[in-house]
TORFITOR-215197 format. One line per field, with one value per atom (N, C-alpha, C, CB): residue number from 1; atom name; z negated, y, x. Coordinates in nm, 2 decimals. Glycine has a CB too. Layout:
BEGIN
num (NUM;...)
atomo (CA;...)
Z (Z;...)
Y (Y;...)
X (X;...)
//
This chain:
BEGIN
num (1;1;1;1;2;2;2;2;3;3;3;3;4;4;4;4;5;5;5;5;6;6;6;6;7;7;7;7;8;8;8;8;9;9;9;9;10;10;10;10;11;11;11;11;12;12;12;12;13;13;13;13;14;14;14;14;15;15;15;15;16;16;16;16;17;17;17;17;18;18;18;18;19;19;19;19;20;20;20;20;21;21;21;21;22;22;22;22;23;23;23;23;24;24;24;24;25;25;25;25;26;26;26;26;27;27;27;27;28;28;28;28;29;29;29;29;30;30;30;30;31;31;31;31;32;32;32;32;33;33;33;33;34;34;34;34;35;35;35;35;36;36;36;36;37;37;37;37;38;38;38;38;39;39;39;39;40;40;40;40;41;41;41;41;42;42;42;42;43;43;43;43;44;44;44;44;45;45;45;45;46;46;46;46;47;47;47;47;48;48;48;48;49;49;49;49;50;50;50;50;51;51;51;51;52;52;52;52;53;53;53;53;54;54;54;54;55;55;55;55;56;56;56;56;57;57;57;57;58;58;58;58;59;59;59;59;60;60;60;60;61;61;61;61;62;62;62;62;63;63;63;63;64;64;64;64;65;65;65;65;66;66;66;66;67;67;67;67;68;68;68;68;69;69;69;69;70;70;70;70;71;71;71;71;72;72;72;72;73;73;73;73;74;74;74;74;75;75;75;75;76;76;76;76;77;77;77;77;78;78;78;78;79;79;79;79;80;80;80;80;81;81;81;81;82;82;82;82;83;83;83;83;84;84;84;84;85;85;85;85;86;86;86;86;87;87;87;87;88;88;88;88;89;89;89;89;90;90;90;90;91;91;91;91;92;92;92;92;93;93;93;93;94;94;94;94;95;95;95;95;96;96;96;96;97;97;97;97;98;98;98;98;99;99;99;99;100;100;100;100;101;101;101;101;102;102;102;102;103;103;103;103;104;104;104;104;105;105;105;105;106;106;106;106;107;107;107;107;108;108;108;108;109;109;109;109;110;110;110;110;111;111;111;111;112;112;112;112;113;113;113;113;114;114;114;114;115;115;115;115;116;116;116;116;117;117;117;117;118;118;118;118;119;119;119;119;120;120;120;120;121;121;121;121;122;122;122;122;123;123;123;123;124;124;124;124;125;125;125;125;126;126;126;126;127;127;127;127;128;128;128;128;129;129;129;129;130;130;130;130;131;131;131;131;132;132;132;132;133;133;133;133;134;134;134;134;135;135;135;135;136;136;136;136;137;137;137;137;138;138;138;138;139;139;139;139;140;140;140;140;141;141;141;141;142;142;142;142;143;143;143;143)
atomo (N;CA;C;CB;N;CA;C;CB;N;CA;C;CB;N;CA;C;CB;N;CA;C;CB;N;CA;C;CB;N;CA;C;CB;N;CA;C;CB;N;CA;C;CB;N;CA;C;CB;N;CA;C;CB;N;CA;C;CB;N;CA;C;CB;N;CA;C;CB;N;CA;C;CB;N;CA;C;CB;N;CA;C;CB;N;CA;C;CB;N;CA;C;CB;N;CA;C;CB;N;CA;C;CB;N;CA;C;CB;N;CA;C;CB;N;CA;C;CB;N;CA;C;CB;N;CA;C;CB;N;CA;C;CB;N;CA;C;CB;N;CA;C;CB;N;CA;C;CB;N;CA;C;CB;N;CA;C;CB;N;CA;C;CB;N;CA;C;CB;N;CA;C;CB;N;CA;C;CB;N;CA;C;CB;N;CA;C;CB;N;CA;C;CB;N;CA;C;CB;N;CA;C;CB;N;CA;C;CB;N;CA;C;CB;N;CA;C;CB;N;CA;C;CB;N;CA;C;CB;N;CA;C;CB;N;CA;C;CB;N;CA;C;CB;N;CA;C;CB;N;CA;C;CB;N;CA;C;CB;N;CA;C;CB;N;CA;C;CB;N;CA;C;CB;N;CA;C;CB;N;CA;C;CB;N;CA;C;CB;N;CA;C;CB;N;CA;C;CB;N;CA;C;CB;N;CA;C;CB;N;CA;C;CB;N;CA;C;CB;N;CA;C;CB;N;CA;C;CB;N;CA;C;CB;N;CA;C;CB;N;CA;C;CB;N;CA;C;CB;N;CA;C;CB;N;CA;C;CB;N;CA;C;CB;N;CA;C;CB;N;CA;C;CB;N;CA;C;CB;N;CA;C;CB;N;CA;C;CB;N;CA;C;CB;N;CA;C;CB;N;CA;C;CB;N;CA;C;CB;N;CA;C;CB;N;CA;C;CB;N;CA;C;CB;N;CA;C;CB;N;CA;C;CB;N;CA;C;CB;N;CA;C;CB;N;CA;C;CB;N;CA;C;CB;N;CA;C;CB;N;CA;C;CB;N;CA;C;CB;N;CA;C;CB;N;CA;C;CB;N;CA;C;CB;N;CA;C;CB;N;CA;C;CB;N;CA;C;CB;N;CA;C;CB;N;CA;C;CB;N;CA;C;CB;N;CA;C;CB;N;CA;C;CB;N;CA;C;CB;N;CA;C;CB;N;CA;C;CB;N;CA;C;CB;N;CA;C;CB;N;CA;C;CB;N;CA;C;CB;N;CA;C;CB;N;CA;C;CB;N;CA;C;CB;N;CA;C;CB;N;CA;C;CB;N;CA;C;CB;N;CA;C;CB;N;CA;C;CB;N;CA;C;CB;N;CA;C;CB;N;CA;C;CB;N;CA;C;CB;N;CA;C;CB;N;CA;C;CB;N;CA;C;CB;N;CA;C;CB;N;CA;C;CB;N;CA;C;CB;N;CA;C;CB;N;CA;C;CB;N;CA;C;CB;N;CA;C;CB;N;CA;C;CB;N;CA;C;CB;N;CA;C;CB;N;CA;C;CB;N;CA;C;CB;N;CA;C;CB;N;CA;C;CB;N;CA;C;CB;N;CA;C;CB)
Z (0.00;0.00;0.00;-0.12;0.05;0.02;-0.08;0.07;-0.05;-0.17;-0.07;-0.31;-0.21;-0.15;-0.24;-0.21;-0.19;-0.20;-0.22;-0.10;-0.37;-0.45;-0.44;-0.56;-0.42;-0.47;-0.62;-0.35;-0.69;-0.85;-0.94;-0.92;-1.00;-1.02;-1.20;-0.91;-1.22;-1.35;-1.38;-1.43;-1.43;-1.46;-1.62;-1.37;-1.69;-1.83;-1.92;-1.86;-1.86;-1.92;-1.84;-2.10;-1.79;-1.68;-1.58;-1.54;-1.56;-1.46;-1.34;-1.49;-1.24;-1.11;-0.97;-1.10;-0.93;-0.77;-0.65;-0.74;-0.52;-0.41;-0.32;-0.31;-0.23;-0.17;-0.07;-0.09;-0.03;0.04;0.17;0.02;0.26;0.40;0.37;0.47;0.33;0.30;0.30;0.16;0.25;0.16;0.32;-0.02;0.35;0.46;0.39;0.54;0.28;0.23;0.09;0.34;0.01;-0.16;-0.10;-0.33;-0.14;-0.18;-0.31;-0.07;-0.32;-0.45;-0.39;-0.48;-0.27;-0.23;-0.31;-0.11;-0.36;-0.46;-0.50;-0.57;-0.34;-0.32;-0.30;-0.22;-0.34;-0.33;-0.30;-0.36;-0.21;-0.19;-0.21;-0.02;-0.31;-0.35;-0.25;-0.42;-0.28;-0.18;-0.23;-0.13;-0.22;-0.30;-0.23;-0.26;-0.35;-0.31;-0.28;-0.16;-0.36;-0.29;-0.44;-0.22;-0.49;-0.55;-0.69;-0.47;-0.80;-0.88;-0.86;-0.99;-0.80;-0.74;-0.66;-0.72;-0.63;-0.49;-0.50;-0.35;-0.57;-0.61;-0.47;-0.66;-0.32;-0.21;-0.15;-0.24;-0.07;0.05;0.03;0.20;0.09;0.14;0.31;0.08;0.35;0.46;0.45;0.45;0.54;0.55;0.71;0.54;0.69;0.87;0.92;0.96;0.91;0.96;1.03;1.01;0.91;0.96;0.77;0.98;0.78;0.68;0.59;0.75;0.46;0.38;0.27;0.34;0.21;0.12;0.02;0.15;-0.12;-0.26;-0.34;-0.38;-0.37;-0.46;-0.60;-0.41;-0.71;-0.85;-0.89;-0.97;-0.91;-0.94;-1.02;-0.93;-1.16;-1.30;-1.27;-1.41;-1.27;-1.26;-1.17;-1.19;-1.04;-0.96;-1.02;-0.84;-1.17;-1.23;-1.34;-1.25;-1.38;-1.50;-1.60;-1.52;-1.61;-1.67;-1.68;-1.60;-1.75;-1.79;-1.63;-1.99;-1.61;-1.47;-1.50;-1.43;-1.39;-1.39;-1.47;-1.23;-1.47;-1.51;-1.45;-1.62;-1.34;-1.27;-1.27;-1.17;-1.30;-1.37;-1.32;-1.43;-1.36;-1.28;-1.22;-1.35;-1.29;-1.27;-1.13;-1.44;-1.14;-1.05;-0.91;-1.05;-0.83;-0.69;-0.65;-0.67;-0.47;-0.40;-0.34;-0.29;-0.36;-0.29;-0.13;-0.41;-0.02;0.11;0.14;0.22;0.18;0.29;0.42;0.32;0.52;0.60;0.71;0.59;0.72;0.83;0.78;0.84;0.68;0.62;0.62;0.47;0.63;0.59;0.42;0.73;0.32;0.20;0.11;0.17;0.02;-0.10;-0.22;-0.15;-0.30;-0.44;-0.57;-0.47;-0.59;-0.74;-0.82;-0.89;-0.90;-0.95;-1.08;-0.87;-1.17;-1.32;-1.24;-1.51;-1.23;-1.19;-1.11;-1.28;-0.99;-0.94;-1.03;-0.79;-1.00;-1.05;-0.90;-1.12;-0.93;-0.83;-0.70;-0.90;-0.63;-0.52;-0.59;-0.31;-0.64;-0.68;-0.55;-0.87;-0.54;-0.47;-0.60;-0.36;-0.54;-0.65;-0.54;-0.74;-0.61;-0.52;-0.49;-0.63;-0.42;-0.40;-0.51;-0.30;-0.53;-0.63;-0.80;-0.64;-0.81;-0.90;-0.89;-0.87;-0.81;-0.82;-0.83;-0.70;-0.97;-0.98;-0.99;-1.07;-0.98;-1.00;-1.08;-1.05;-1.08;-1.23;-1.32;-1.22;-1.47;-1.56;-1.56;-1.64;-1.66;-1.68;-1.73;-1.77;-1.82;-1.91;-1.88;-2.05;-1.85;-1.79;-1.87;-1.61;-2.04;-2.09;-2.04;-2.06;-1.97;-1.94;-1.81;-2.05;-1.72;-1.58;-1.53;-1.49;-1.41;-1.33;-1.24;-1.19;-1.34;-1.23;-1.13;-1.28;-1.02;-0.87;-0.81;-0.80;-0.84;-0.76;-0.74;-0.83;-0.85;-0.91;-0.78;-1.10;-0.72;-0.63;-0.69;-0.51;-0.77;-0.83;-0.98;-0.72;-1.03;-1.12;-1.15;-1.25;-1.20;-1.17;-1.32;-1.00;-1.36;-1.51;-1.48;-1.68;-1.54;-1.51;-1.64;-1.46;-1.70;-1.81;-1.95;-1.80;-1.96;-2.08;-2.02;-2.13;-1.92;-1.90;-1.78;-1.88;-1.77;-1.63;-1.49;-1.66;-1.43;-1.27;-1.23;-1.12;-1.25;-1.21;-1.06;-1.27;-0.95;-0.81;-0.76;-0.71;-0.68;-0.64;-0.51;-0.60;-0.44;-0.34;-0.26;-0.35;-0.14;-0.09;0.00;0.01;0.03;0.11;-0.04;0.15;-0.13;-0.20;-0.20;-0.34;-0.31;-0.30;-0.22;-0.32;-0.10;-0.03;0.00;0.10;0.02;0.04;0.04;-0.07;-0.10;-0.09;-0.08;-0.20;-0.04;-0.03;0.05;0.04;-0.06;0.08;0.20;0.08;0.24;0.36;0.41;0.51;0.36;0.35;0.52;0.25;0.54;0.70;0.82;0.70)
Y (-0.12;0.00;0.12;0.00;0.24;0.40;0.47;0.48;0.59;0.67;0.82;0.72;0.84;0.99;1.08;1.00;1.21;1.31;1.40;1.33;1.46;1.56;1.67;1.55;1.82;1.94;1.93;2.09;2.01;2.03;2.12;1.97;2.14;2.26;2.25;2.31;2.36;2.37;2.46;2.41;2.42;2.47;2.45;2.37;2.53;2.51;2.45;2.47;2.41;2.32;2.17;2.29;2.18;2.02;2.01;2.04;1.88;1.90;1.83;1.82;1.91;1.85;1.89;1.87;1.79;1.81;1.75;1.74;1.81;1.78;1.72;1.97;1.60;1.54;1.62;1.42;1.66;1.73;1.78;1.71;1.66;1.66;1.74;1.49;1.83;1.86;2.00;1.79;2.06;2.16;2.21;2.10;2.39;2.47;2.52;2.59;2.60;2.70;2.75;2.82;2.77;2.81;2.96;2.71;3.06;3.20;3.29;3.28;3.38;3.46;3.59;3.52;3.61;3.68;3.67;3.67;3.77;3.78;3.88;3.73;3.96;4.09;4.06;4.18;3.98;3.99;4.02;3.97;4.03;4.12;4.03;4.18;4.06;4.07;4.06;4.16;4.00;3.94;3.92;3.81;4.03;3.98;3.84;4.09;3.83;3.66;3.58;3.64;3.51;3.43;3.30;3.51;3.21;3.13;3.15;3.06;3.15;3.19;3.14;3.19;3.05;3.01;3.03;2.96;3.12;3.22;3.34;3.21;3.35;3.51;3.59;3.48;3.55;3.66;3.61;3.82;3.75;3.67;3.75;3.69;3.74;3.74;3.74;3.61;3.82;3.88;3.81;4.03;3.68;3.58;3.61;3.40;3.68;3.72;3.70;3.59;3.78;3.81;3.72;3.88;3.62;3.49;3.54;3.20;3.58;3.59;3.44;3.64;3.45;3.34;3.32;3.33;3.24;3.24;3.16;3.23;3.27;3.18;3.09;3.31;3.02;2.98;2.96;2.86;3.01;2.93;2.82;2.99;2.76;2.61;2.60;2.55;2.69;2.66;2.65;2.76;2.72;2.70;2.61;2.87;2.55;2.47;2.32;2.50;2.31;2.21;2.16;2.22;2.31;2.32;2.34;2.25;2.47;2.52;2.67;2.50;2.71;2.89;2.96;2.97;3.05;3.15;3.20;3.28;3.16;3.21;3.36;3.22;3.40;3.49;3.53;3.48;3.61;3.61;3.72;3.60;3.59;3.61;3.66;3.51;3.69;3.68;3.56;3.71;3.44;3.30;3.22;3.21;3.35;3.25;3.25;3.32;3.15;3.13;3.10;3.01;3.09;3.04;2.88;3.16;2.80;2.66;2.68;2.47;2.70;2.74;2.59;2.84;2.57;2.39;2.45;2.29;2.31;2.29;2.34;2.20;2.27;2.26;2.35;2.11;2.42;2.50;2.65;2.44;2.76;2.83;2.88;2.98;2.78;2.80;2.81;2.73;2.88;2.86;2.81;3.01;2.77;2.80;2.83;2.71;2.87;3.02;2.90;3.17;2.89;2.82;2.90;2.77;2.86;2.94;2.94;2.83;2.78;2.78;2.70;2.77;2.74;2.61;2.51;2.63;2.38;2.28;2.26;2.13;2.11;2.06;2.01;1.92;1.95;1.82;1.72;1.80;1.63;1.45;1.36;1.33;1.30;1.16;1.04;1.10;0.98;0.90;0.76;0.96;0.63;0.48;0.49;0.33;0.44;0.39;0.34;0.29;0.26;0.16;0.25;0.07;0.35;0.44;0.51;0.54;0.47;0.57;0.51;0.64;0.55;0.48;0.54;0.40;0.48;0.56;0.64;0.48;0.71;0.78;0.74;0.92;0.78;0.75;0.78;0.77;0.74;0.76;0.92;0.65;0.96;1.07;1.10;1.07;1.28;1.33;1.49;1.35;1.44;1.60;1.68;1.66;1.71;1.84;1.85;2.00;1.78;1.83;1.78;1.76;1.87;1.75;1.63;1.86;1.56;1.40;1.41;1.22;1.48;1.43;1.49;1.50;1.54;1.63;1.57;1.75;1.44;1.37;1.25;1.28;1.22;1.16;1.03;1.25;1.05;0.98;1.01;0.96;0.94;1.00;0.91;1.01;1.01;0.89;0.91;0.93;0.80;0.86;0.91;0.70;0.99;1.05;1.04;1.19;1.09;1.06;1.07;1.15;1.19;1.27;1.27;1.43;1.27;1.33;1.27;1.45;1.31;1.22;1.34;1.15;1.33;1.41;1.34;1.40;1.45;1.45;1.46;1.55;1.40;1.44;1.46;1.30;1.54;1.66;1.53;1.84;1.58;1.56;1.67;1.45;1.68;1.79;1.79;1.84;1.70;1.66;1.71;1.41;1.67;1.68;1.83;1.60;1.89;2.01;2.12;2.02;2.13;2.22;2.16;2.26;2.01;1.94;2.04;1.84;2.10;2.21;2.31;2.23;2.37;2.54;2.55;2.62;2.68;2.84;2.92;2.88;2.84;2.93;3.03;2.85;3.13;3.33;3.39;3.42;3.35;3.36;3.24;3.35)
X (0.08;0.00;0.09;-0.10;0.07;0.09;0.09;0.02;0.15;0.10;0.02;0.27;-0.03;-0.14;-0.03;-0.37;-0.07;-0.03;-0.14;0.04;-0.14;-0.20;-0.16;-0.20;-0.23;-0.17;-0.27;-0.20;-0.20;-0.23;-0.23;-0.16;-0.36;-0.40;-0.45;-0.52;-0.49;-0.54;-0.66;-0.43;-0.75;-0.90;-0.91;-1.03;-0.96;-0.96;-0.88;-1.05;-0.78;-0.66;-0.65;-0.70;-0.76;-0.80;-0.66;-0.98;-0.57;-0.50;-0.61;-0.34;-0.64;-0.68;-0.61;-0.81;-0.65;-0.59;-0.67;-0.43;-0.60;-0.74;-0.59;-0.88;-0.69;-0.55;-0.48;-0.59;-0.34;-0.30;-0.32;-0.24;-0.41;-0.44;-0.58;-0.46;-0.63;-0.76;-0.68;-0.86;-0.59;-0.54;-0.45;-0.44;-0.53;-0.45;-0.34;-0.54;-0.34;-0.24;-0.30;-0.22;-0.18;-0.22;-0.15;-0.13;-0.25;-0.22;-0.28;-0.27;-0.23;-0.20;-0.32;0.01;-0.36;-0.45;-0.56;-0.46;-0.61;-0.74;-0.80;-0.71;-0.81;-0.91;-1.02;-0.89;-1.12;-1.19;-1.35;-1.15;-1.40;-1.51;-1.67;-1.50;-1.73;-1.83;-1.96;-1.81;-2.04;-2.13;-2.26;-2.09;-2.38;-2.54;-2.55;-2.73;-2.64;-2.77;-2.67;-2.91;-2.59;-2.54;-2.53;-2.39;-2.51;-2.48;-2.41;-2.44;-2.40;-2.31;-2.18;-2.35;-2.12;-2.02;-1.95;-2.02;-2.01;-1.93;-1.92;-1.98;-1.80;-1.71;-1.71;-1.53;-1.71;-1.73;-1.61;-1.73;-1.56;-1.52;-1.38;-1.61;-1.26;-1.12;-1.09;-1.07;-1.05;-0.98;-0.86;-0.97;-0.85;-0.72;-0.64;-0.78;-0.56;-0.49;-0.63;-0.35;-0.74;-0.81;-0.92;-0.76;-0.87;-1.03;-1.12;-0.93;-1.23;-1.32;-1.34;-1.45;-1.25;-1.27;-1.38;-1.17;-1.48;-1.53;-1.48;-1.62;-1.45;-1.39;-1.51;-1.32;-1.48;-1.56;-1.48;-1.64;-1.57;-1.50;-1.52;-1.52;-1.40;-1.41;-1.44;-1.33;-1.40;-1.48;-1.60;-1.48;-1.63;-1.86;-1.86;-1.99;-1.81;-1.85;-1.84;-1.79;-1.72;-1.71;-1.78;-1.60;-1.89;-1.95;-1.91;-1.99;-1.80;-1.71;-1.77;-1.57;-1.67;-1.70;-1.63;-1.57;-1.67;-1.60;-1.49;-1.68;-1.40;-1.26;-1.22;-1.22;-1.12;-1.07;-0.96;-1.06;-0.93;-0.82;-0.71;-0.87;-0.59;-0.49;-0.38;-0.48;-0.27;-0.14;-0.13;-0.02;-0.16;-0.11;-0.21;-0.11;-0.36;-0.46;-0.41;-0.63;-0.49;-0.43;-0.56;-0.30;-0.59;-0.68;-0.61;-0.70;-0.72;-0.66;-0.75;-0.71;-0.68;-0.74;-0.76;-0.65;-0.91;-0.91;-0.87;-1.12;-0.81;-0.79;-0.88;-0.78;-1.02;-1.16;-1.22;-1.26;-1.26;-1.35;-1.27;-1.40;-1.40;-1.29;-1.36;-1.25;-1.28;-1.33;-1.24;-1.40;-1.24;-1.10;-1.15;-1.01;-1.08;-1.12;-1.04;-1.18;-1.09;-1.00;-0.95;-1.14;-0.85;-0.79;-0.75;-0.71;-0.68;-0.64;-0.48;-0.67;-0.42;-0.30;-0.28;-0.22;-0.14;-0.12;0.00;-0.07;0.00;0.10;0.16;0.02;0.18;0.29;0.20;0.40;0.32;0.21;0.27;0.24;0.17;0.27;0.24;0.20;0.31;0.28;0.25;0.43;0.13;0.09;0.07;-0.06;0.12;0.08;-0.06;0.11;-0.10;-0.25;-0.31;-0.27;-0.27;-0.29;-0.35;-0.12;-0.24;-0.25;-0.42;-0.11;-0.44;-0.58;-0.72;-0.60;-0.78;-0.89;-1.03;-0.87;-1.12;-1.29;-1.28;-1.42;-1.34;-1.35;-1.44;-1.38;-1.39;-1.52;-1.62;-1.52;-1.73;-1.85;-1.88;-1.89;-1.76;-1.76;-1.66;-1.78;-1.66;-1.54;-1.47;-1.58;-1.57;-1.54;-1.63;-1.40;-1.74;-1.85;-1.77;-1.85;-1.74;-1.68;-1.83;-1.51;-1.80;-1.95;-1.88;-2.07;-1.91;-1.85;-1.92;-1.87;-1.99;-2.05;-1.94;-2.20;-1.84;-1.76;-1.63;-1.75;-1.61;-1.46;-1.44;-1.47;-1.37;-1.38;-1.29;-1.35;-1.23;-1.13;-1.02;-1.05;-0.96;-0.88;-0.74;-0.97;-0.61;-0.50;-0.42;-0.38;-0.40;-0.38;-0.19;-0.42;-0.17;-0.04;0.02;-0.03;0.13;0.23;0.20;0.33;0.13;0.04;-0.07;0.07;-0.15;-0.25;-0.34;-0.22;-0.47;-0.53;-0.52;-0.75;-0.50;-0.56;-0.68;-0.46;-0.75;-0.86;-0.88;-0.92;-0.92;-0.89;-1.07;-0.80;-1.08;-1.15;-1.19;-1.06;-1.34;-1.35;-1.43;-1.40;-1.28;-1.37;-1.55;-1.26;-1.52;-1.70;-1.79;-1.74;-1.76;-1.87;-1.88;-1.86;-1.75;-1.76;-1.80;-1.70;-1.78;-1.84;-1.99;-1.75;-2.02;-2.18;-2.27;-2.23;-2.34;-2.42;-2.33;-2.51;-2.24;-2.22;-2.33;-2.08;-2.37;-2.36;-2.35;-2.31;-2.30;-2.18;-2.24;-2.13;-2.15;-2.17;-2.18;-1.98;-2.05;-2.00;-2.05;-1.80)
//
C-alpha cells in the first residue's frame, strides 16, 4: 500500500488536515469582503490574482466557535473549487501509510462528524482528516 499526503492545520486546538491533492495553495491573504444573506459560514469573499474566492470558517462549519483572525490565521485554497477556508494555523504536510488511516469515531469531541472523512492517530494526537466533497456538499456558492 501508499501513503497519502496531508496538509495540517489547527481549529480550536484540533490537529486536522485535508488530503493534499484537494489543496490549490495556503495564503496569509485575509481581506476579506463581507457578503449579506449568505450562510453563517461564509465570512465573504477574497480577490485571489483576480479569480473571486469564497472563505468559509471552518470553525462554525465544524461546529465550533467562529474564527478569530490572527497573525497566525491562513486560507486553505481547494484545487476545483474556488473556495478557502480560514484556519487558526497552518501545520505541516505529513505523509501517512495507508494503512495508517482509519474511519472515524462515533464521538469526535463536538466536531461535526459528517464532515470527518477519516482519522490517523499520530504521536500525541489524532488528525482529524476533512472531506472535501462533503464540506463544500451544501455550500452556498456566493460567485
Amino acid at each position: 500500500m501508499g501513503n497519502r499526503q496531508f496538509v495540517t492545520f489547527r481549529i480550536d486546538g484540533h490537529l486536522m488536515g485535508i488530503d493534499i491533492a484537494h489543496v490549490r495553495e495556503i495564503n496569509r491573504f485575509l481581506d476579506i469582503t463581507d457578503v449579506p444573506r449568505t450562510p453563517s459560514h461564509v465570512l465573504g469573499l477574497i480577490n485571489l490574482r483576480g479569480q473571486t474566492v469564497t472563505v468559509f470558517d471552518l470553525g462554525l462549519r465544524m461546529g465550533l466557535a467562529p474564527r478569530r483572525i490572527t497573525g497566525e490565521s491562513h486560507n486553505v485554497i481547494f484545487k476545483r473549487e474556488n473556495v478557502g477556508l480560514l484556519v487558526d494555523c497552518i501545520g505541516d504536510v505529513v505523509a501517512v501509510a495507508e494503512a495508517a488511516v482509519d474511519c472515524p469515531p462515533a464521538n469526535l469531541n463536538g466536531l461535526n462528524a459528517e464532515l470527518v472523512e477519516a482519522v490517523v492517530s499520530m504521536d500525541k494526537e489524532l488528525l482529524v482528516v476533512l472531506s472535501p466533497e462533503k464540506l463544500l456538499a451544501p455550500a452556498a456558492k456566493v460567485v
